[in-house]
Each structure stands twice: as C-alpha cells, then as structure tokens.
MITIBA-68553 format. One record per residue (C-alpha): residue number from 1; residue in three letters; z, x, y. Coordinates in Angstrom, 3 decimals, always signed. Layout:
BEGIN
NODE  pos  code  c3  c1  c2
NODE  NUM  ALA  Z  X  Y .
...
***
This chain:
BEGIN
NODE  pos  code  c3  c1  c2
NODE  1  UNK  +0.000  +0.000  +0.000 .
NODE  2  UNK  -0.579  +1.492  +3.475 .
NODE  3  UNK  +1.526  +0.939  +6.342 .
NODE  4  UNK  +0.549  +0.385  +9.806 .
NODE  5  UNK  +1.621  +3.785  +11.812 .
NODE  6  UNK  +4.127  +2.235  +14.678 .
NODE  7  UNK  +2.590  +2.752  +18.113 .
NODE  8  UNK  +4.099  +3.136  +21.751 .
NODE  9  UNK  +2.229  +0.088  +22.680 .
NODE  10  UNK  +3.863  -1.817  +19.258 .
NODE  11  UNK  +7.245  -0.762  +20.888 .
NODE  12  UNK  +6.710  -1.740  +24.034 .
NODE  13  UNK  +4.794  -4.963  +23.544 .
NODE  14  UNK  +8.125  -5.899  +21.004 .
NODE  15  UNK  +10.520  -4.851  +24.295 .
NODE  16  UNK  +8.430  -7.512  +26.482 .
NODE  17  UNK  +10.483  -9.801  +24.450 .
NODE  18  UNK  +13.335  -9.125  +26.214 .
NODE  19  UNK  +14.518  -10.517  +29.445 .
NODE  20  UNK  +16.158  -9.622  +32.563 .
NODE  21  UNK  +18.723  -12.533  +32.295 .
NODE  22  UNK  +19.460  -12.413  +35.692 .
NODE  23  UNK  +15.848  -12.008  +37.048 .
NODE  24  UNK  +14.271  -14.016  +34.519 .
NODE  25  UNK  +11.839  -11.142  +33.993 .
NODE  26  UNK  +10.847  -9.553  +30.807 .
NODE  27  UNK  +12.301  -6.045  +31.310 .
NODE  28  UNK  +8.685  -3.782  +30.681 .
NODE  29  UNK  +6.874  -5.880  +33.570 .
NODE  30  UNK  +10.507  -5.227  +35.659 .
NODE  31  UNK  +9.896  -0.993  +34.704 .
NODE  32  UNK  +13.007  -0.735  +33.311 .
NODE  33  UNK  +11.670  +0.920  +30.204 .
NODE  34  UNK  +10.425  +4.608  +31.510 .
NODE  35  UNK  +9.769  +6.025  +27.751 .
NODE  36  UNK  +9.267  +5.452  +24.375 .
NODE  37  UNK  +9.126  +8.446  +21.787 .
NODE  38  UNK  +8.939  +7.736  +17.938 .
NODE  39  UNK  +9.816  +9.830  +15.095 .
NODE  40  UNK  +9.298  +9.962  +11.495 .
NODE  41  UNK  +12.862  +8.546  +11.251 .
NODE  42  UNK  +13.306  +6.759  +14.985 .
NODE  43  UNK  +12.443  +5.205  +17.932 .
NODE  44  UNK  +13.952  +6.167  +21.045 .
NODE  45  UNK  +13.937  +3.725  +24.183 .
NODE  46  UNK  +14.803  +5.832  +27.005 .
NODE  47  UNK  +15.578  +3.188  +30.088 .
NODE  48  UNK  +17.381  +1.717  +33.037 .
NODE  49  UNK  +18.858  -1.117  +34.738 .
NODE  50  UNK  +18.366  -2.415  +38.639 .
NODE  51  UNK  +22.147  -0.908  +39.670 .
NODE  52  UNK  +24.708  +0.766  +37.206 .
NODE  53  UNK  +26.963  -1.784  +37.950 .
NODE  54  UNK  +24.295  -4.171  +36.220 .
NODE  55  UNK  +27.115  -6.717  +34.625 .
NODE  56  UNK  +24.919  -7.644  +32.112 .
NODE  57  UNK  +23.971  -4.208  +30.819 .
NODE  58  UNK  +25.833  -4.740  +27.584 .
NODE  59  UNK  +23.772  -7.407  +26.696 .
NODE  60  UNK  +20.115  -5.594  +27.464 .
NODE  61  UNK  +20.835  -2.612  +25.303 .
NODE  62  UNK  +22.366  -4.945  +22.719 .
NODE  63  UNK  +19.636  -7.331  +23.024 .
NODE  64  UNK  +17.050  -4.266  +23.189 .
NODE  65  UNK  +17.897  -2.607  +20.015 .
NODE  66  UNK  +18.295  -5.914  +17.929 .
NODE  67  UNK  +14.771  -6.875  +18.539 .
NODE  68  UNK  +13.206  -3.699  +18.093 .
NODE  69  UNK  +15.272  -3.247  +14.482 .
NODE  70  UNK  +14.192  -6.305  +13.929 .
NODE  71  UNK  +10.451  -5.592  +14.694 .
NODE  72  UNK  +10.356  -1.956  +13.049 .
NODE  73  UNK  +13.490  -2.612  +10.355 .
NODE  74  UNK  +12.920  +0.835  +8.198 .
NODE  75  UNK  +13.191  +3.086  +11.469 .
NODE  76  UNK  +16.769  +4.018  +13.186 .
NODE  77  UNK  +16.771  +2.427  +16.894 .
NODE  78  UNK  +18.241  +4.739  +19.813 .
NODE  79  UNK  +18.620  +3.104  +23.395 .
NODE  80  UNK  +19.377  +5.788  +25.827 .
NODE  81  UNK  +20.223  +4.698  +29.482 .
NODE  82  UNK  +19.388  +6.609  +32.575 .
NODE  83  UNK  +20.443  +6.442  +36.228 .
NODE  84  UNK  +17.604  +9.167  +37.439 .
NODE  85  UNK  +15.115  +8.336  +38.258 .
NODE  86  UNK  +16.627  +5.478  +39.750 .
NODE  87  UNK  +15.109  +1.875  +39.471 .
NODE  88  UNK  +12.817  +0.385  +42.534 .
NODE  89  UNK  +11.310  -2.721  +43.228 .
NODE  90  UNK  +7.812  -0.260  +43.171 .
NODE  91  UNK  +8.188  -0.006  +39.056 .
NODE  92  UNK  +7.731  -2.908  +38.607 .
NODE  93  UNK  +4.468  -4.751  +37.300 .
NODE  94  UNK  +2.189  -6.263  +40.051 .
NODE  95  UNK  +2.630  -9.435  +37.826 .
NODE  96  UNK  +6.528  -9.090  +38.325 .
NODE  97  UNK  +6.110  -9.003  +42.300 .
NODE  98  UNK  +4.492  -11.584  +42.259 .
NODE  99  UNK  +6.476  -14.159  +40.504 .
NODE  100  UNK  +9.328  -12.576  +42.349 .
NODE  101  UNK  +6.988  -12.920  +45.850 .
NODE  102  UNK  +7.220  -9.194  +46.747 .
***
C-alpha cells in the first residue's frame, strides 16, 4: 500500500480548520501560523497569537494540535509558540481584512 507523503500545504490547509474564537477567523488567513516543518517522525507548527496575553491561547494550541493528530494520526504533533516576530494586522490574508474591513 502506498501512503500519501504529508505536505506543508496538507498541514496548513488542516490548521484552516481552526478558529480565532475571538475574531471569528480561521487562524492561517489571521498569519498566526509563520512555519510548518515535517519530519519522518513529526510535524512542527511554529506560531503566534495577536498579544501574549491572548486569554484564549490555551485553547488554540490545544485546539491546534488535536486537529492536526487527528488529520496526520501516525506522526508526533509539536506546537511551538513565538512572540518574535510579533503578530500585525499586515499578516494577515487580504481575505481576513476584508471581512474584518481593514
């Protein structure tokens, strides 16, 4: 049986999934995800939030790495988050702005 090699895109279109729920906004289109990188054994989300103080930020990396072991269940799931660079209203996706009318 061949497998289907797991892709950046695969990772990222799975992380769409996932929403801001405080913005409303998926968290990709809101550039809070700045990297994936996947290993034989892993897949490493390397991302923000809008502040640090983001009360909700529990919940994202919870909610992040449940739907991506869900999505890719024989690979080990790593959510790093970052403060630098910090998160701007210019990441995100010109779809984003313009739900949000930016």
């Amino acid at each position: 049986m061949v497998t289907k090699e797991i892709t950046k895109e695969d990772v990222i279109e799975t992380l769409k999934s996932v929403i801001d729920p405080e913005i409303g906004l998926n968290i990709v289109d809101l550039g809070l995800v700045y990297d994936v990188q996947i290993s034989e054994e892993m897949i490493l989300i390397i991302m923000t939030l809008t502040t640090p103080g983001c009360p909700m930020h529990g919940s994202i990396v919870d909610w992040v790495q449940r739907i991506v072991s869900m999505s890719f269940p024989n690979k080990l799931i790593d959510v790093q988050l970052v403060w630098e660079p910090r998160w701007t209203p210019d990441k995100m996706s010109e779809e984003a702005r313009r739900q949000l009318g930016i």
